[in-house]
C-alpha positions, -999 to 999 in steps of 0.1 A, spaced: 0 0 0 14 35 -10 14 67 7 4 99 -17 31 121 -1 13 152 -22 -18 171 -27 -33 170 -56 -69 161 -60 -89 149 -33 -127 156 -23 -130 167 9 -164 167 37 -185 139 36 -206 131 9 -240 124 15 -259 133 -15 -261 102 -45 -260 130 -67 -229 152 -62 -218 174 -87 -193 159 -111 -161 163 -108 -165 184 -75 -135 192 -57 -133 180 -21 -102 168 5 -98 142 29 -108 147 64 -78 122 76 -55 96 63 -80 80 38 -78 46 22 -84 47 -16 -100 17 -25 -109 -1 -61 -143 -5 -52 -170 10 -29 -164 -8 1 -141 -22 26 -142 -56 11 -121 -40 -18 -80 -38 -20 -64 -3 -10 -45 13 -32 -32 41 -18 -35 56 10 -47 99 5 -34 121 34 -57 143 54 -58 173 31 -51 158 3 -74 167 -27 -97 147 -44 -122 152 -74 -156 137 -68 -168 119 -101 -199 96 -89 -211 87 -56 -226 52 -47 -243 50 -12 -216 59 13 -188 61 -10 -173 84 -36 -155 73 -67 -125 100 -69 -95 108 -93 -65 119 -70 -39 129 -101 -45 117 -133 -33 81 -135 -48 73 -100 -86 71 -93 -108 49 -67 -135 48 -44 -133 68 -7 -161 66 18 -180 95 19 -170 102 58 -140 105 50 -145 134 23 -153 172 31 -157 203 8 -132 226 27 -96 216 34 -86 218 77 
């Protein structure tokens, strides 16, 4: 499992509407796994650091699918997303 050592897109604040815009920008809340599916069941790949941005492109019950730079992209849970950066 990696570390993302830099911010570059991460959705922040949770994420509680099925219907978020696309492409919204948002950061993580903490130390957020980035998963290849929505759900815990599915294998991390990376792991986004509080702050880090995201952009939001679908949600799916609690959990955001999110591109982080441009070859990495996964699924977040939505708690751990917010729209302003701490």
């Amino acid at each position: 499992m990696a570390t993302v050592n830099k911010t570059e897109m991460v959705q922040s604040g949770p994420v509680t509407n099925d219907k978020a815009e696309l492409a919204a920008i948002r950061y993580a809340k903490t130390d957020a796994n980035l998963r290849e599916g929505p759900g815990t069941k599915f294998a991390v790949i990376i792991v986004v650091p509080k702050g880090g941005q995201v952009s939001v492109m679908e949600t799916k019950g609690g959990w955001s699918r999110v591109q982080v730079d441009v070859n990495t992209a996964g699924w977040m849970a939505n708690s751990t997303i917010v729209k302003d950066r701490s």
